[in-house]
C-alpha positions as CSV (number, residue, x, y, z in Angstrom):
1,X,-20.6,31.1,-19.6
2,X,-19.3,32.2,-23.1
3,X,-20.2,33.9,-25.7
4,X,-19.1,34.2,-29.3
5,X,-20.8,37.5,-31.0
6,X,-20.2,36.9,-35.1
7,X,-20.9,39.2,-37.8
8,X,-22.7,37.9,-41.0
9,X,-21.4,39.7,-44.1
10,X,-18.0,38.9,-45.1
11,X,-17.7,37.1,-42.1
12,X,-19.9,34.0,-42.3
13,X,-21.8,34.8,-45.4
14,X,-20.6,35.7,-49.0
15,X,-23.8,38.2,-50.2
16,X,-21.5,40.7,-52.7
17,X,-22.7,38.9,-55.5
18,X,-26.5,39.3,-55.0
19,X,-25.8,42.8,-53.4
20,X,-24.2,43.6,-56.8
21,X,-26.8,42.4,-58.8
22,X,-29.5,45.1,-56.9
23,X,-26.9,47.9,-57.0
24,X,-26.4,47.2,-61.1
25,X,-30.2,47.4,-61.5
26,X,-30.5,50.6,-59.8
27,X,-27.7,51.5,-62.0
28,X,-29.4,50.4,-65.0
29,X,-32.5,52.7,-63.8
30,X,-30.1,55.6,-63.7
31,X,-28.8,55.1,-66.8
32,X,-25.0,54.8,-65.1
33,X,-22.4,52.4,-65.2
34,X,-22.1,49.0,-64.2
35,X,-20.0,48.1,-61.0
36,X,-18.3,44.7,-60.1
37,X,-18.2,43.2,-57.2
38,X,-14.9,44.0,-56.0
39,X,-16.0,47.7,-55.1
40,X,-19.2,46.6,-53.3
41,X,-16.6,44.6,-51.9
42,X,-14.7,47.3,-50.6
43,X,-17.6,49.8,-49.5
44,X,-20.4,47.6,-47.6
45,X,-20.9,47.6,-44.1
46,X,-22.8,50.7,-43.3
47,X,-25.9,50.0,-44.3
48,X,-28.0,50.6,-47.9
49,X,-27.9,54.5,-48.2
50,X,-24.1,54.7,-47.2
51,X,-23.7,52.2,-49.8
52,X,-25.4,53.7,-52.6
53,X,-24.1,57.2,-51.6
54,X,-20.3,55.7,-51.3
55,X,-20.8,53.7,-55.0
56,X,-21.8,57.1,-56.8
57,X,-19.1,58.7,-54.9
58,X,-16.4,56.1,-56.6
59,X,-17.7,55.8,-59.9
60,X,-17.4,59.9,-60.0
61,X,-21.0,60.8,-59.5
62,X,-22.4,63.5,-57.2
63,X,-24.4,62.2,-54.2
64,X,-28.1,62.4,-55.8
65,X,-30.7,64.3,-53.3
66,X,-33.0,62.0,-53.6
67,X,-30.9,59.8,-51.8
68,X,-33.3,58.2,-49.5
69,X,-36.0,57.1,-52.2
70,X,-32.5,55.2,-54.4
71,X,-31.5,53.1,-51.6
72,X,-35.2,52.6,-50.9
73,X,-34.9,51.4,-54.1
74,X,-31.9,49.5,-54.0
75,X,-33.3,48.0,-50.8
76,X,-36.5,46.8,-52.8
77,X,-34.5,45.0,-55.5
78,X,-31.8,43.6,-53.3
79,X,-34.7,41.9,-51.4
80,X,-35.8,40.0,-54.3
81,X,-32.2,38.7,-55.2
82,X,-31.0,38.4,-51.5
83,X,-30.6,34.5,-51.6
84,X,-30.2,33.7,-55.5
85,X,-26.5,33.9,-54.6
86,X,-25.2,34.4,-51.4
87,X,-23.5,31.6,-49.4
88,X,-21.9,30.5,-46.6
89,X,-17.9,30.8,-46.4
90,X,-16.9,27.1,-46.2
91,X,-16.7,25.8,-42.7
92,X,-19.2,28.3,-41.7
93,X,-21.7,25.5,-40.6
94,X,-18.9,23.1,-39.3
95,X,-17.9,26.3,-36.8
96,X,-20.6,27.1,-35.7
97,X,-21.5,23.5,-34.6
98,X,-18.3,23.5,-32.7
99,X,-18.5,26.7,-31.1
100,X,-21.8,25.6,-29.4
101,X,-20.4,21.7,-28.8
102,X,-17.7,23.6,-26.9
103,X,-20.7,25.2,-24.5
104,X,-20.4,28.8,-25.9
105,X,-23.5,30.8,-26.9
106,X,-23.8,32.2,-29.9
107,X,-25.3,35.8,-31.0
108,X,-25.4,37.2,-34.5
109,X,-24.4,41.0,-34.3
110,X,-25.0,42.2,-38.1
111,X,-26.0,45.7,-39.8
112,X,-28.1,44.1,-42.2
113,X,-32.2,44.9,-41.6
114,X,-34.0,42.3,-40.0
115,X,-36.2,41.1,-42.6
116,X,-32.8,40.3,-44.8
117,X,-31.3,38.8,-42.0
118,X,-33.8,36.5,-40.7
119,X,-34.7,35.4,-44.6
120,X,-30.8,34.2,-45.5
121,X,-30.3,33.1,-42.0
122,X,-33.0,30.7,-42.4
123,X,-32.3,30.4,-46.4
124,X,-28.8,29.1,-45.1
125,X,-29.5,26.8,-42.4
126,X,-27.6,29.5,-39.9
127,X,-31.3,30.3,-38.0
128,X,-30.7,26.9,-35.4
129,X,-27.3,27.7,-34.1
130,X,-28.0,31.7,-32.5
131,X,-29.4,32.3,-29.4
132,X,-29.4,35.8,-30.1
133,X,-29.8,38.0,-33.3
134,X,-29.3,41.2,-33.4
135,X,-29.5,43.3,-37.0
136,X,-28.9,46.8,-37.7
137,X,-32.6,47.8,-36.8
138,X,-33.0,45.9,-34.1
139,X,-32.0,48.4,-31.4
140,X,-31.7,52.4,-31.4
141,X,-27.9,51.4,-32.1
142,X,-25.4,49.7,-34.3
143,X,-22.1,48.9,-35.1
144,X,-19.9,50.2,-34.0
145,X,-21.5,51.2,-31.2
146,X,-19.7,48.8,-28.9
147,X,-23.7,48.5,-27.1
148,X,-24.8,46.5,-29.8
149,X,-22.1,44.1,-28.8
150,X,-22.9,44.2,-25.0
151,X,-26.7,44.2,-25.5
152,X,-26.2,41.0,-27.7
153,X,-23.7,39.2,-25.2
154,X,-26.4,40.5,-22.1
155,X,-29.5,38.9,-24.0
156,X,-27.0,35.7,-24.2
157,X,-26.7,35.5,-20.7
158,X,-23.2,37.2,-19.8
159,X,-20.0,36.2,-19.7
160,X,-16.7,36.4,-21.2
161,X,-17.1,37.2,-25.0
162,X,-15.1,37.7,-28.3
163,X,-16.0,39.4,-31.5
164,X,-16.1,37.7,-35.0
165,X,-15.9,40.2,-38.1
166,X,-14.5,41.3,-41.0
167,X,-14.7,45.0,-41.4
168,X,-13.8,48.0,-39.3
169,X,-16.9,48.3,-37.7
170,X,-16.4,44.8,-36.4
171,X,-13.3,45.9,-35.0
172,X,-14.5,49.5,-33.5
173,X,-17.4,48.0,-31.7
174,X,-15.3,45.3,-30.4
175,X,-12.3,47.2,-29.3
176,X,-14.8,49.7,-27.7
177,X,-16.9,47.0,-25.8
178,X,-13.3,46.0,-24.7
179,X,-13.9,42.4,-26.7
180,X,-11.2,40.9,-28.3
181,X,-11.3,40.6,-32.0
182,X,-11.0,37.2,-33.9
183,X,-10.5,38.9,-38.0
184,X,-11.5,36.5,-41.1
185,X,-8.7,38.1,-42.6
186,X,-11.1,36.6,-46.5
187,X,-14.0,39.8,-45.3
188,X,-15.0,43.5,-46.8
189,X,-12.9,46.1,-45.8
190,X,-11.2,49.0,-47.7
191,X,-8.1,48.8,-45.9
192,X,-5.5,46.7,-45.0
193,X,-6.3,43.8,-42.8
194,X,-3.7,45.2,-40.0
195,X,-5.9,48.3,-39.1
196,X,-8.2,46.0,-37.4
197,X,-6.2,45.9,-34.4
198,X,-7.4,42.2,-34.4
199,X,-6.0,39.6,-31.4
200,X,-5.9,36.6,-33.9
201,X,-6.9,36.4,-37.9
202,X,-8.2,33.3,-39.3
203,X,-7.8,32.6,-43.2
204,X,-10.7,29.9,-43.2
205,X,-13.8,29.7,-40.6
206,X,-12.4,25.7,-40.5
207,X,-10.0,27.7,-37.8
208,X,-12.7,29.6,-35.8
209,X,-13.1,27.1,-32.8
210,X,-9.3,26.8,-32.1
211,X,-8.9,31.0,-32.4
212,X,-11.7,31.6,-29.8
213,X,-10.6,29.4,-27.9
214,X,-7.5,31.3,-27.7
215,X,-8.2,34.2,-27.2
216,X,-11.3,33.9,-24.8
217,X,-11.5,36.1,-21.7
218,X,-10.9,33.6,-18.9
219,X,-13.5,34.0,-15.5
């Protein structure tokens, strides 16, 4: 048995936009600037209050102490935007129904809460083709803790298994969990895609089945 552990943001999903959108409303609360997409781009992947900390940080505010109750905030309007733009990366859908055609099993290993994750999961049409979803508050752990990774690949059964993200959280987990890493090289990071460390990066999900396949542990 096989299993294939994939990210969802930056990796099979495309949710800057609608993340935007929420952060530009808690702007507009705040009275501060607007931000583009390109620096949420950049700066997601470790959860809300990160985010919102890291977004003042680069637009040259100070870190507000009410921290907490903004990305609370930001967490309640992102929710009520959170499929009015995302999407699937294209061939998201078509690799997935490979990957499981081919006899792997299939666990999504994401940061994202679970009330988020299940709503554009099912929004998207990804729900059918997990076995396993793990989010951020799923466990007592997340990326990169390489256990959310083995506790994932464990509830799928065991087995050889590879990691599918974009960021460097992807990659820590999966180097750390001693997975190799398959890098969409089209994701959110803040650095160079090279710092991954990655055994194989795809430019289109349209190449996922073909770059597990390569890079699969064998026995």
């Amino acid at each position: 048995m096989s299993v294939v552990c994939l990210d969802l943001d930056g990796t099979l999903i495309d949710s800057v936009p609608d993340l935007a959108s929420a952060m530009n409303r808690l702007h507009a609360d705040l009275g501060l600037s607007a931000i583009d997409g390109a620096l949420i781009r950049r700066l997601i992947g470790r959860g809300a209050r990160d985010l919102v900390r890291r977004v003042h940080h680069h637009i040259g505010e100070r870190e507000p102490e009410d921290i907490d109750a903004l990305a609370g905030r930001f967490v309640a309007y992102y929710q009520e935007v959170l499929t009015d733009s995302t999407a699937c990366f294209p061939g998201a859908l078509e690799a997935l129904g490979a990957l499981r055609d081919h006899g792997h099993r299939l666990a999504l290993t994401t940061n994202k809460p679970s009330e988020p994750t299940q709503k554009i999961i099912h929004h998207l049409g990804l729900e059918p083709y997990f076995d396993v979803v793990l989010a951020g508050d799923s466990l007592s752990f997340k990326k990169p803790d390489p256990r959310h990774l083995t506790e994932a690949v464990a509830r799928c059964g065991g087995g050889g298994a590879v990691m599918v993200g974009d960021s460097g959280t992807d990659a820590a987990a999966a180097h750390a969990a001693g997975m190799p890493l398959v890098a969409v090289s089209f994701g959110y990071r803040p650095g160079p895609l090279s710092d991954l460390r990655a055994a194989t990066v795809i430019d289109s999900l349209h190449e996922l089945p073909a770059a597990v396949a390569a890079v699969m542990p064998r026995g």
